[in-house]
gemmi code that builds the backbone of each chain (N, CA, C; Angstrom):
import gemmi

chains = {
    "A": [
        ("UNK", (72.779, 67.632, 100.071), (72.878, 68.267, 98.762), (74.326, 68.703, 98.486)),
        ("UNK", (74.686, 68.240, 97.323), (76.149, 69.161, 96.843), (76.204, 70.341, 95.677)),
        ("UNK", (76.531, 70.528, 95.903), (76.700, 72.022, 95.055), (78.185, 72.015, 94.035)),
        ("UNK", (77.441, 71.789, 92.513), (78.217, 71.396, 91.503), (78.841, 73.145, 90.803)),
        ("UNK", (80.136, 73.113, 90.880), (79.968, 74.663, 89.987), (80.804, 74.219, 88.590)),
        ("UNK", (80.970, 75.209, 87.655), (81.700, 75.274, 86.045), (82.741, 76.355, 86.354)),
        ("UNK", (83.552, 75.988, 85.744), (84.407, 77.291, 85.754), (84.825, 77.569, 83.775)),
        ("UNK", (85.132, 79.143, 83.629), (85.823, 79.493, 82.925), (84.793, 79.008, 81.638)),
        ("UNK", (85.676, 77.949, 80.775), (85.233, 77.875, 79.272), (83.894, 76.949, 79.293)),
        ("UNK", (83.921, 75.999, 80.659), (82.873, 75.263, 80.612), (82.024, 75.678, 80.927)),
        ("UNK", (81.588, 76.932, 81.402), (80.489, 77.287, 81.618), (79.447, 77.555, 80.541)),
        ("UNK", (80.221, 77.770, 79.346), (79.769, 78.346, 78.192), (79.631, 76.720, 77.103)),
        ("UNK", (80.760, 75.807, 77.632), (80.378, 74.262, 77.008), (78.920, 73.493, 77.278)),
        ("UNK", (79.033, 73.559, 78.868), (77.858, 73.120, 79.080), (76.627, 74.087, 79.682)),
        ("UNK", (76.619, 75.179, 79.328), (75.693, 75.986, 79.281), (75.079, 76.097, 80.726)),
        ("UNK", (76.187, 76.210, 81.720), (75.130, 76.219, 83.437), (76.675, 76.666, 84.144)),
        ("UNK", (76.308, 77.099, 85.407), (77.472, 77.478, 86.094), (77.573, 76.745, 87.316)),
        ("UNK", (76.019, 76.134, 87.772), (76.349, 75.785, 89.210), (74.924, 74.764, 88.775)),
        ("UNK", (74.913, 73.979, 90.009), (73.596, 73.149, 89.752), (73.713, 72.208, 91.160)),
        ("UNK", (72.332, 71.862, 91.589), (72.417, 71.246, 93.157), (72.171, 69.832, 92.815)),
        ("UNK", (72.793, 68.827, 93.636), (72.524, 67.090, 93.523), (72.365, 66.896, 94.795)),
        ("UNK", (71.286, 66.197, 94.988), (70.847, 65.179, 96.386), (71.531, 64.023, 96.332)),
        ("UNK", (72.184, 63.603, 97.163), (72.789, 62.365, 97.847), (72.444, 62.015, 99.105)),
        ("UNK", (72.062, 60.392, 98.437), (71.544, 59.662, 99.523), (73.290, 58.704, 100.433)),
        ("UNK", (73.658, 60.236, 101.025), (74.677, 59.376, 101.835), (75.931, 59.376, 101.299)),
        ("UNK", (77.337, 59.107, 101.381), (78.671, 59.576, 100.832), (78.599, 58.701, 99.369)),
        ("UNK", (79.126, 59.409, 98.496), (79.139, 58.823, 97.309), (80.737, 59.058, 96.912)),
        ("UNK", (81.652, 58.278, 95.771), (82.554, 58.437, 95.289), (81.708, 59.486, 94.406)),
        ("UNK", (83.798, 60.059, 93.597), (83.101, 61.378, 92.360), (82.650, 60.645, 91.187)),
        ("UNK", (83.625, 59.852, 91.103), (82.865, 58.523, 89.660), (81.143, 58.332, 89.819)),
        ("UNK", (80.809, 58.291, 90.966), (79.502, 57.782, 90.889), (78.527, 59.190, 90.978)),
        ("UNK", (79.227, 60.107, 91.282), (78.872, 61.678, 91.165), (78.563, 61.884, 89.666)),
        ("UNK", (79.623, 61.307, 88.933), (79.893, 61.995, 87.690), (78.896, 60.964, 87.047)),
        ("UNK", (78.412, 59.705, 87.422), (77.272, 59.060, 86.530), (76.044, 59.596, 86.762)),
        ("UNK", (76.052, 60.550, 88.111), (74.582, 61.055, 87.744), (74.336, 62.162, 87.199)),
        ("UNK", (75.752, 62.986, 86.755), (75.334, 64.079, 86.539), (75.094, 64.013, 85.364)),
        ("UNK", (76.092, 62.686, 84.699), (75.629, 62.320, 82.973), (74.093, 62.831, 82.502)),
        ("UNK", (73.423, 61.973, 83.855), (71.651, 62.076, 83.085), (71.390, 63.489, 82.844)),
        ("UNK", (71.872, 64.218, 83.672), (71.421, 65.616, 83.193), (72.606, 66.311, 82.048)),
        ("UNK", (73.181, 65.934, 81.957), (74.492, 66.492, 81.269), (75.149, 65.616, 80.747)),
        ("UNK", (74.520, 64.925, 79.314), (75.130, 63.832, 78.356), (76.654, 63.701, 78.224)),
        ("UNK", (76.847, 65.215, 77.724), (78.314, 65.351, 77.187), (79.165, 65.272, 77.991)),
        ("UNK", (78.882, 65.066, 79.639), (80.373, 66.270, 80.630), (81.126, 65.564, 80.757)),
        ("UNK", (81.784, 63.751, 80.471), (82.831, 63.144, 80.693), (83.667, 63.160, 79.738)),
        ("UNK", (83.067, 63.934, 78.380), (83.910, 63.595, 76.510), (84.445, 65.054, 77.304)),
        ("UNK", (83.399, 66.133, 77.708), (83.799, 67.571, 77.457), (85.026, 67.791, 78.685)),
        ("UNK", (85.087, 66.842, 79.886), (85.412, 66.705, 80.952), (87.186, 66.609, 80.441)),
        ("UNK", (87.403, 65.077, 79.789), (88.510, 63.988, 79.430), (88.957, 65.216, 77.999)),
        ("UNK", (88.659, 65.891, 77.423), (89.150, 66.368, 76.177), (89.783, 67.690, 76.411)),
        ("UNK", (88.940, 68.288, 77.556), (89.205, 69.564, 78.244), (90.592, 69.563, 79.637)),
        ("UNK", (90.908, 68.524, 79.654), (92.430, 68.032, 80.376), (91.444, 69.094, 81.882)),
        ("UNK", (90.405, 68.499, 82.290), (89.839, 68.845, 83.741), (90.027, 68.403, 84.744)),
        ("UNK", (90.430, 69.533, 85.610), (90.484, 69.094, 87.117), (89.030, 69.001, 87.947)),
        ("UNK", (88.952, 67.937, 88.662), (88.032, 68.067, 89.613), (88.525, 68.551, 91.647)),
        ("UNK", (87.603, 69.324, 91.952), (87.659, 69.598, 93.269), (86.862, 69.194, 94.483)),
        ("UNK", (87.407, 68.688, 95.627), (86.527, 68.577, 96.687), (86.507, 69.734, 97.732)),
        ("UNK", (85.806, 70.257, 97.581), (85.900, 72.039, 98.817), (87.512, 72.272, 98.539)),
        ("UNK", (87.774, 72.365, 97.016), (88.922, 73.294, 96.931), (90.396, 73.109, 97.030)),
        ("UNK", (90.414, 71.449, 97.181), (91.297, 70.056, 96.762), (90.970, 69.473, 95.692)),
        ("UNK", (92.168, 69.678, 94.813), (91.888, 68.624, 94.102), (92.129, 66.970, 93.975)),
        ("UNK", (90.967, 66.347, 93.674), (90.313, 65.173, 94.198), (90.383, 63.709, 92.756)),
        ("UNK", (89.989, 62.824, 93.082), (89.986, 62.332, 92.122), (88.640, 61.159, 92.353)),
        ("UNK", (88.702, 59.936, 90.851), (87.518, 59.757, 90.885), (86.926, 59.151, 92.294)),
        ("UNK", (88.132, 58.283, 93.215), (87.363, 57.120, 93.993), (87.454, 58.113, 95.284)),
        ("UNK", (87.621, 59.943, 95.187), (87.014, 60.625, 96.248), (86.092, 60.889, 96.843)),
        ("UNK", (85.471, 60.914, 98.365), (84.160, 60.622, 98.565), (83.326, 61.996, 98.621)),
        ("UNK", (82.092, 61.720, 97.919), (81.269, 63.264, 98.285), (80.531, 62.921, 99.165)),
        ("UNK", (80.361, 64.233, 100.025), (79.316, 64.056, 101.148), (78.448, 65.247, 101.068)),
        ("UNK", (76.953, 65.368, 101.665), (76.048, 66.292, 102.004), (76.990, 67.486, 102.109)),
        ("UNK", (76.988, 68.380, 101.404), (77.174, 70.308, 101.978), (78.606, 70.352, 101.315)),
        ("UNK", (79.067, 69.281, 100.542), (80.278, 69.293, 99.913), (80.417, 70.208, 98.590)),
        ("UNK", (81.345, 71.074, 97.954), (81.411, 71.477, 96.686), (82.528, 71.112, 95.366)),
        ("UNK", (81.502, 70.652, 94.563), (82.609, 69.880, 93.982), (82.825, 70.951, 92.423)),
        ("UNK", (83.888, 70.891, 91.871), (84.259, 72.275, 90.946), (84.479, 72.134, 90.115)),
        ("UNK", (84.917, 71.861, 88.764), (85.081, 71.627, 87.292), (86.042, 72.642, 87.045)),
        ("UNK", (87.246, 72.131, 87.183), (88.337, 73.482, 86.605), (89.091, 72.905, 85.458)),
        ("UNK", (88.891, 73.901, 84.163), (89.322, 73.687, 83.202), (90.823, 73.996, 83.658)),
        ("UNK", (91.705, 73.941, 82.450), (93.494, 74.651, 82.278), (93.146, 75.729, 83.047)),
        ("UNK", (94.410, 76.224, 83.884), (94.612, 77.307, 84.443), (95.245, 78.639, 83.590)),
        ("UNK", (95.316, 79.345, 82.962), (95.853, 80.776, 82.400), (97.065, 80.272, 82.236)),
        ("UNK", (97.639, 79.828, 83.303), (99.513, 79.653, 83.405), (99.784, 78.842, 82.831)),
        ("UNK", (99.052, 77.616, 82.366), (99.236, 76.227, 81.815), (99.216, 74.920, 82.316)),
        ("UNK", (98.524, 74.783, 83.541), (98.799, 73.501, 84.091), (98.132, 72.607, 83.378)),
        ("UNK", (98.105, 71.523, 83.289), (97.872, 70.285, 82.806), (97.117, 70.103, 81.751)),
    ],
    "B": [
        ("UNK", (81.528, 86.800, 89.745), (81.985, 87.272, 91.453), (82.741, 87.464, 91.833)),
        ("UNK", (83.541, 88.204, 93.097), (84.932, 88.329, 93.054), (84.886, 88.344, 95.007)),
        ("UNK", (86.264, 87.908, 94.770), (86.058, 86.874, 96.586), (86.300, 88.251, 97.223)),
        ("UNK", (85.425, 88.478, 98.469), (85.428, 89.548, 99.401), (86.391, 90.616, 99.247)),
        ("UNK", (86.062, 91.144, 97.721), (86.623, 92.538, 97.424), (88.094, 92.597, 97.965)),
        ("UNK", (89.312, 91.621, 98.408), (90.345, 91.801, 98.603), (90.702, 91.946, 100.273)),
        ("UNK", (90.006, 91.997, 100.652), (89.850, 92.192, 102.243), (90.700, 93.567, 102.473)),
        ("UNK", (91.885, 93.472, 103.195), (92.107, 94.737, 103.975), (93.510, 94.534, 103.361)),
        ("UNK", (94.244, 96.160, 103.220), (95.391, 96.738, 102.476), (96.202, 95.489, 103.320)),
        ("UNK", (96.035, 95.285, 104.427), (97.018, 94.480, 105.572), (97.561, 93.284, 104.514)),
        ("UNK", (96.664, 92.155, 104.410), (96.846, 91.144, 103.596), (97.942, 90.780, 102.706)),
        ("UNK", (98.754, 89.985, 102.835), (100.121, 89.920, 102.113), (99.433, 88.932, 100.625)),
        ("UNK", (98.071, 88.482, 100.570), (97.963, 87.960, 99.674), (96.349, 88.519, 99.066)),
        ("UNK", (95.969, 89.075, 97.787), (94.711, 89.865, 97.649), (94.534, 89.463, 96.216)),
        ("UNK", (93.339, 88.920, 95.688), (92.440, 88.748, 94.866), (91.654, 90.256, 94.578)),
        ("UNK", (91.925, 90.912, 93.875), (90.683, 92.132, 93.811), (90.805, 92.796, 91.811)),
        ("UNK", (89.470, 93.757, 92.285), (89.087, 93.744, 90.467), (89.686, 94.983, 90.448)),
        ("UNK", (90.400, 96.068, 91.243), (90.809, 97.047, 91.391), (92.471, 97.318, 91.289)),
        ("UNK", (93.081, 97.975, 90.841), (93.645, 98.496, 90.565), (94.769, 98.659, 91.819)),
        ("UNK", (96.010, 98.325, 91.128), (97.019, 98.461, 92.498), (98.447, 99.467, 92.254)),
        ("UNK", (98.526, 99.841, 93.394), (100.011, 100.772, 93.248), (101.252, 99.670, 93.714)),
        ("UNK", (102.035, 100.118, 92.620), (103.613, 99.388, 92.884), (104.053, 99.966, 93.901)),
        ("UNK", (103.932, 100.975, 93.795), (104.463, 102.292, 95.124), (104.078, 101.788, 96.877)),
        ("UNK", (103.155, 101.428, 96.701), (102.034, 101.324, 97.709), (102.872, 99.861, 98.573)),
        ("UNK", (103.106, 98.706, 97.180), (103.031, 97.451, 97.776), (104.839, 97.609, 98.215)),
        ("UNK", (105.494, 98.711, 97.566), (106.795, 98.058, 98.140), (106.761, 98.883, 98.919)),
        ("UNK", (106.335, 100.237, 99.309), (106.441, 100.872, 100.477), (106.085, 99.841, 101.791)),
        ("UNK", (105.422, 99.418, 101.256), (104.359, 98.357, 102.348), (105.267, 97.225, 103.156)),
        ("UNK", (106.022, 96.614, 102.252), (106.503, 95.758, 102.138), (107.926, 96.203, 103.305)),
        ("UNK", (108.663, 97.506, 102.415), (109.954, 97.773, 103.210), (109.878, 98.006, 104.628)),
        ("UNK", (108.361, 98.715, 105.059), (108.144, 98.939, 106.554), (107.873, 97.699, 107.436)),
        ("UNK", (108.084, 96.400, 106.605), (108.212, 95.250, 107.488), (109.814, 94.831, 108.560)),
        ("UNK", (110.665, 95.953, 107.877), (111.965, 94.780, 108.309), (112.608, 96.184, 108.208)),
        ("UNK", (113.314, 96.532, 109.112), (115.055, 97.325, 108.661), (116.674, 96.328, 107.821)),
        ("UNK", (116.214, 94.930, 108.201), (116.969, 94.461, 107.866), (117.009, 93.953, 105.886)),
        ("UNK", (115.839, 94.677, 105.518), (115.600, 94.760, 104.068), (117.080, 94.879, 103.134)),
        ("UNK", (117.768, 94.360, 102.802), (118.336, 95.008, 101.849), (117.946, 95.255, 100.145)),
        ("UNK", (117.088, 94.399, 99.928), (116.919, 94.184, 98.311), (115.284, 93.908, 98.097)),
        ("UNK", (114.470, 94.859, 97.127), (113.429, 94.175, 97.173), (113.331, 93.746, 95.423)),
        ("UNK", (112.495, 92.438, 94.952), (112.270, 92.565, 93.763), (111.119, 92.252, 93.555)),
        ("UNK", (110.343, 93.115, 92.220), (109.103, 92.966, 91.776), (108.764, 92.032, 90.219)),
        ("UNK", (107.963, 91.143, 90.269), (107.134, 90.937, 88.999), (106.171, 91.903, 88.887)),
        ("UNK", (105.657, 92.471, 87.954), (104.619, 93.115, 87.505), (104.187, 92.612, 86.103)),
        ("UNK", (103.188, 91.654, 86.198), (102.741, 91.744, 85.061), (101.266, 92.389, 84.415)),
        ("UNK", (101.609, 92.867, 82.836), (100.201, 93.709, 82.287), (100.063, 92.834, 81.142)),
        ("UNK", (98.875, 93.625, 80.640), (97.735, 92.717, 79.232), (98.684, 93.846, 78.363)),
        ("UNK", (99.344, 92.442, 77.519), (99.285, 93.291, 76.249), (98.558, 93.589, 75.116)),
        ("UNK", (98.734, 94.237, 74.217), (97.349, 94.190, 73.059), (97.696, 93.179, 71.969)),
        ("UNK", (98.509, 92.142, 72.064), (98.929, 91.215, 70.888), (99.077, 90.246, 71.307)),
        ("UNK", (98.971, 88.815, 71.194), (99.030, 87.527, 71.404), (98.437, 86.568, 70.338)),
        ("UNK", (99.726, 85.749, 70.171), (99.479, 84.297, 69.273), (98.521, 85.001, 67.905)),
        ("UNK", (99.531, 86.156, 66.814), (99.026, 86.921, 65.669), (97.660, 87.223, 65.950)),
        ("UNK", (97.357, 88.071, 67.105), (95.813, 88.343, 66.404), (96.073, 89.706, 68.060)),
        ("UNK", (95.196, 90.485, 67.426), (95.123, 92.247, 68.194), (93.916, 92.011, 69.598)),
        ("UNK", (94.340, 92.051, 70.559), (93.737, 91.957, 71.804), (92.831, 93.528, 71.680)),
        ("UNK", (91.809, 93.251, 72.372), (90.416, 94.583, 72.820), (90.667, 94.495, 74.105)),
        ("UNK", (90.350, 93.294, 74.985), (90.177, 93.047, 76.322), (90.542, 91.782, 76.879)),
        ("UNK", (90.822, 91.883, 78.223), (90.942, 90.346, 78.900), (90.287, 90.429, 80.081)),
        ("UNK", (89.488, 89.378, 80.233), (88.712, 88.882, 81.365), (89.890, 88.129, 82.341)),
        ("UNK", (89.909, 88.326, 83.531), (90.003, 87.412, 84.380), (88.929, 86.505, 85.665)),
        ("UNK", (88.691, 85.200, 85.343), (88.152, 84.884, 86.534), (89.155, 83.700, 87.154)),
        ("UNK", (88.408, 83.754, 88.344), (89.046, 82.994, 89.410), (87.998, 82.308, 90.244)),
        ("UNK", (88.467, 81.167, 91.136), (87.726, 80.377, 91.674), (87.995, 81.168, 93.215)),
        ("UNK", (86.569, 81.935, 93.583), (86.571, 82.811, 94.805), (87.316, 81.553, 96.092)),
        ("UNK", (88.082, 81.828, 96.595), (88.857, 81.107, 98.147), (89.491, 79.681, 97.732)),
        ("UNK", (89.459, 78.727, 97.013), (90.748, 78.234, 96.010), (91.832, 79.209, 95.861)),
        ("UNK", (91.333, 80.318, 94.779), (92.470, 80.850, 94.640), (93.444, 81.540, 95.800)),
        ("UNK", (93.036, 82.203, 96.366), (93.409, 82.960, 97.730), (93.760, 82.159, 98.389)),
        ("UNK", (93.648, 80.736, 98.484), (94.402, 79.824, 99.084), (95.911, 79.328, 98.605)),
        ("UNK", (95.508, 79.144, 97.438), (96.545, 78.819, 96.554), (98.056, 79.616, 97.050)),
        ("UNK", (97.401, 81.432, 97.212), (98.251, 82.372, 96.705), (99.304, 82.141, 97.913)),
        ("UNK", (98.215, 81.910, 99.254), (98.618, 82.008, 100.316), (99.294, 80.601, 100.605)),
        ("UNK", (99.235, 79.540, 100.252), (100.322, 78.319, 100.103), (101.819, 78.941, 99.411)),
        ("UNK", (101.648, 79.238, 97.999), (102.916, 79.669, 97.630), (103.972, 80.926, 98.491)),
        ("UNK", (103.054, 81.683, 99.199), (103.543, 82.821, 99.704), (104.554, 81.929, 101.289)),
        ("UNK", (104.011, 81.122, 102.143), (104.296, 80.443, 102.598), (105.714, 79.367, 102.119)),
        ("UNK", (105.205, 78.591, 101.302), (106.292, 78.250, 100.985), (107.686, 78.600, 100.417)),
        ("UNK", (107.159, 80.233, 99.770), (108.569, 80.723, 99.499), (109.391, 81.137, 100.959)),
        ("UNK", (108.311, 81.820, 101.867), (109.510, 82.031, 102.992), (110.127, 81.193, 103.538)),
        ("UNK", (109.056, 80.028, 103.191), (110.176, 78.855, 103.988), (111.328, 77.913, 103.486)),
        ("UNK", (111.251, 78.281, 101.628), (112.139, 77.692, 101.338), (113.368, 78.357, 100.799)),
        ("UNK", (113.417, 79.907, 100.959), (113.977, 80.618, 100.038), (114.487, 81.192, 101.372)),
        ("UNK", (115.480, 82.627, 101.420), (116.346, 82.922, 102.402), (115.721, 84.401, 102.103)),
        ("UNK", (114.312, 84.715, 102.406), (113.632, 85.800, 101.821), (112.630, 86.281, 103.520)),
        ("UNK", (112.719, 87.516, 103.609), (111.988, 88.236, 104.543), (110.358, 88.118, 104.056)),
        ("UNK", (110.063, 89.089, 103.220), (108.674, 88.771, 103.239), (108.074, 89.014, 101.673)),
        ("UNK", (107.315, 88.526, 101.699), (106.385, 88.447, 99.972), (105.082, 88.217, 99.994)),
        ("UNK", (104.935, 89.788, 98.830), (103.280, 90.334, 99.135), (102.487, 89.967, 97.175)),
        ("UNK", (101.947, 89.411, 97.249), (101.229, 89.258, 95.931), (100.116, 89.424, 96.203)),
        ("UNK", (99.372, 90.031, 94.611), (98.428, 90.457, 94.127), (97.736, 90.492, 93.164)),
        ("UNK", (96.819, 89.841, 92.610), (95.935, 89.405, 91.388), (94.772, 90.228, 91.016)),
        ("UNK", (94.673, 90.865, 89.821), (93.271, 91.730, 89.215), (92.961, 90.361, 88.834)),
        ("UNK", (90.955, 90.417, 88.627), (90.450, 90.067, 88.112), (89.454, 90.499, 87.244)),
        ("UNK", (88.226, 90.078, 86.903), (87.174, 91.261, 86.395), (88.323, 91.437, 85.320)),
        ("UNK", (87.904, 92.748, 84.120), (87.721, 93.266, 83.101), (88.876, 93.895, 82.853)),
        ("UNK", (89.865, 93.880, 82.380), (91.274, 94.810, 82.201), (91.781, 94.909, 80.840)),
        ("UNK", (92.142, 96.161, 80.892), (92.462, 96.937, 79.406), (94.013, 96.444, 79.026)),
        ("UNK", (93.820, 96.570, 77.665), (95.619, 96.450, 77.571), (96.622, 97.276, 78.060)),
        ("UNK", (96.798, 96.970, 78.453), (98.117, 98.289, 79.457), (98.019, 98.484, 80.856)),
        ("UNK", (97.172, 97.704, 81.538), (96.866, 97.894, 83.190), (97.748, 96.623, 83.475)),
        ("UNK", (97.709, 96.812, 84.963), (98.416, 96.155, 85.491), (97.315, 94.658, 85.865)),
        ("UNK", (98.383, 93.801, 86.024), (97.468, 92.174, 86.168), (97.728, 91.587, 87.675)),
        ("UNK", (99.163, 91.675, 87.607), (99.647, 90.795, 89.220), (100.780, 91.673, 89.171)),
        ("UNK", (101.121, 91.408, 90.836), (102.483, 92.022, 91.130), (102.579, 90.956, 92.186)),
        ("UNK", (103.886, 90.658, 92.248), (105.135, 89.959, 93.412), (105.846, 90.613, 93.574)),
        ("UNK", (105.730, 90.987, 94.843), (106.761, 91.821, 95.451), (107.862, 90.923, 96.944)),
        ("UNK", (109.028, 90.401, 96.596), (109.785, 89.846, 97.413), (111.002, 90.861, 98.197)),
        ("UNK", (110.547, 90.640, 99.476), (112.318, 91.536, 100.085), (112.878, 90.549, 100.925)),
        ("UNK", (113.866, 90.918, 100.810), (115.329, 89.787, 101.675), (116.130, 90.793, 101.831)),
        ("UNK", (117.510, 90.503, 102.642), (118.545, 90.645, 103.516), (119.557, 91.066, 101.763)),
        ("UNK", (119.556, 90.091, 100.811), (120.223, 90.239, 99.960), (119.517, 89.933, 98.259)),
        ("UNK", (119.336, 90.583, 96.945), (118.846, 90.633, 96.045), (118.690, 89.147, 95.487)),
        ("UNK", (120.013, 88.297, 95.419), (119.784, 87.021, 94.895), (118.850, 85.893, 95.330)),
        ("UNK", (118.539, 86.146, 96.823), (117.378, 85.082, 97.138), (116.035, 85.677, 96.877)),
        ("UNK", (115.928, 87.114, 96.881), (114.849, 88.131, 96.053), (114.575, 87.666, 94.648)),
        ("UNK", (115.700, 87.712, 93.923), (115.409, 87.329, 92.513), (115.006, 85.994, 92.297)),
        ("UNK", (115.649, 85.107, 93.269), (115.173, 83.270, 92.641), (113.203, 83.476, 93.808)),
        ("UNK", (113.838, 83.837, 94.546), (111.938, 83.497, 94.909), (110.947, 84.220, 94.390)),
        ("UNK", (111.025, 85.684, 93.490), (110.383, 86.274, 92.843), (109.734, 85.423, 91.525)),
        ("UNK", (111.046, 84.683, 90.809), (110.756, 83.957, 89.702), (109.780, 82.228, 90.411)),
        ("UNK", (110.368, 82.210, 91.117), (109.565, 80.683, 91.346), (108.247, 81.223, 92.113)),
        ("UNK", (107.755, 82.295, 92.525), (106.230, 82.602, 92.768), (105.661, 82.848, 91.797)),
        ("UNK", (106.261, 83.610, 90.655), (105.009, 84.088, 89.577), (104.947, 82.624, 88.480)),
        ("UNK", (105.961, 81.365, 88.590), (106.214, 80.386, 88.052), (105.084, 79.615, 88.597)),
        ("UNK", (105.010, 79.340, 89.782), (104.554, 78.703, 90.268), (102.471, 79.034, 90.712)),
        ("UNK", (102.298, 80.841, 90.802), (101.134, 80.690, 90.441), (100.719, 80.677, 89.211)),
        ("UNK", (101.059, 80.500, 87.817), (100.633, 80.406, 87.347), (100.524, 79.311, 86.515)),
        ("UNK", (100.993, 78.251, 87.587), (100.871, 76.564, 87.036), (99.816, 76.337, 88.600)),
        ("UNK", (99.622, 76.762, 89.391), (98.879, 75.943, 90.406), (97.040, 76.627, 90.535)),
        ("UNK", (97.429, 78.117, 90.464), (96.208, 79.016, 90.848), (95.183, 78.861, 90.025)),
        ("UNK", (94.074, 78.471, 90.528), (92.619, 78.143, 89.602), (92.315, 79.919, 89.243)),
        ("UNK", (92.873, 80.787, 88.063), (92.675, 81.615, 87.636), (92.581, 81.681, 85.992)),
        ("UNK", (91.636, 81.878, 85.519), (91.565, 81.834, 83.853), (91.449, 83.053, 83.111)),
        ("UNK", (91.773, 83.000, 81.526), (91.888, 84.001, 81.215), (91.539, 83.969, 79.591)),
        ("UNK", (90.478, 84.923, 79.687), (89.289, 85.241, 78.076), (90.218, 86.275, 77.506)),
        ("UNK", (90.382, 86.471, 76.249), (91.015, 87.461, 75.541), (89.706, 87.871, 74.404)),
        ("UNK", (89.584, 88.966, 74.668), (88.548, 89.781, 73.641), (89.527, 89.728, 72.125)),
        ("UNK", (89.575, 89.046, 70.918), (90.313, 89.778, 69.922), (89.740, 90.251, 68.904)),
        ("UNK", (90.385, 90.516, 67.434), (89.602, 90.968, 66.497), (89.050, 89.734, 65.586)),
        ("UNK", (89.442, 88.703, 66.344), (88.591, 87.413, 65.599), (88.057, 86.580, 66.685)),
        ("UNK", (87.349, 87.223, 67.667), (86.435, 86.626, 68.002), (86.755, 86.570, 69.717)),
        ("UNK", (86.608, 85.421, 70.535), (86.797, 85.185, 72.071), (87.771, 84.086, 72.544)),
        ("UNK", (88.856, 83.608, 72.753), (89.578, 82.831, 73.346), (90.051, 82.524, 75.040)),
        ("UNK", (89.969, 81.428, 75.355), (90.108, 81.225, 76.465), (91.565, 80.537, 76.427)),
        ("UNK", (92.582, 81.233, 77.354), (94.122, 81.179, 76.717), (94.168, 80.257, 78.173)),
        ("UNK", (95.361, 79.304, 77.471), (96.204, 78.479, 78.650), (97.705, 78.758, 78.075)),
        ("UNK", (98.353, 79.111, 78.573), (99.972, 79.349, 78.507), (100.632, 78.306, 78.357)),
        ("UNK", (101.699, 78.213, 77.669), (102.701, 77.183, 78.000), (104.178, 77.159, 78.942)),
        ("UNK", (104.464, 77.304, 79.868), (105.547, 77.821, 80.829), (106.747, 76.880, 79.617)),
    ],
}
model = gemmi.Model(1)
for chain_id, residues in chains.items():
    chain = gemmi.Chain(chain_id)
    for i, (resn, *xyz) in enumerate(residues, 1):
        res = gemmi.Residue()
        res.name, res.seqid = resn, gemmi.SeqId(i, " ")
        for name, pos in zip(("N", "CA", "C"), xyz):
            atom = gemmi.Atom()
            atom.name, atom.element = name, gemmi.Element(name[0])
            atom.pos, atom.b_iso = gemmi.Position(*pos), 0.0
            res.add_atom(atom)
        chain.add_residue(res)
    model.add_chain(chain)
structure = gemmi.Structure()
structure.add_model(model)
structure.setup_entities()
């Protein structure tokens, strides 16, 4: 199981803060991010428009990064200071 | 949530929703070294005005142990790249009024000028790297602010 969290403005975009996914076995985040579509239509427009970082336990990661069982992956919008 | 309440006064790097003394962190700071000559501080606070419109409140959150990592990378890398004794930072989160204090950097060295350039490239630098965000209560409504350095 991985453990998906929201941070900041998206929590309030997509209306959830955290949410659990079963994986059958290491997955890239691309293929992370197609399943989370089914439950969450919008999160790649709200993802790509929102200039979002993704995290692997607190690295940031990108799409062809691998998730594994007990991994946490993070949704960080802009930082306060201005990054990206 | 807020990551393990800041742990212990010891900590050269602290996440907490509480309230900090300037007094406290450079006293703290000078009893590291006799060879101190210069210390310098950032302190930054919430003001009540930003981008024409009257601030009530600002939220801070943060990503609990990301951030504290973060703080503790930059703190690291300034001693090692700067000609600086030691540097103690500190981040409120949670709920803060206009006029409290937000962060402090506190840098001491041997001499003020490597104080002053590593003071500026820590508070530069967390606030382009540190997963910390920031809600502004105003009189038109709720904003979630990103800065432009």
């Amino acid at each position: 199981m991985v453990t998906v969290r929201f941070f900041a403005v998206l929590k309030k975009l997509l209306d959830r803060e955290s949410m659990h996914v079963d994986l059958h076995g290491p997955t890239t985040l691309k293929a992370l991010l197609d399943r989370l579509e089914e439950d969450i239509p919008s999160i790649r427009s709200v993802i790509r428009e929102g200039r979002t970082l993704i995290a692997v336990n607190q690295e940031i990661a990108q799409e062809e990064t691998l998730v594994s069982d007990g991994d946490e992956v993070a949704f960080l919008p802009p930082f306060a200071g201005g990054q990206h | 949530m807020v990551s393990k309440e800041t742990g212990s006064i010891l900590e050269w790097v602290r996440v907490q929703e509480s309230d900090f003394s300037v007094e406290e962190e450079t006293d703290r700071i000078k009893e590291r070294s006799k060879r101190i000559g210069g210390i310098v501080t950032f302190l930054g606070t919430a003001r009540d005005f930003s981008k024409g419109k009257d601030i009530n409140r600002i939220d801070f959150e943060h990503y609990p142990g990301m951030a504290e990592k973060r703080l503790n990378e930059i703190r690291e890398r300034a001693l090692q790249d700067y000609d600086i004794i030691e540097v103690s930072i500190v981040h409120r989160v949670g709920r803060i009024e206009t006029g409290e204090n937000i962060v402090l950097i506190v840098v001491a060295a041997e001499h003020r000028k490597d104080a002053f350039r590593a003071c500026e490239w820590c508070i530069d630098e967390l606030k382009r790297i540190t997963p910390i965000w920031k809600r502004e209560e105003t009189t038109q409504g709720e904003v979630w602010v990103v800065e432009h350095p």
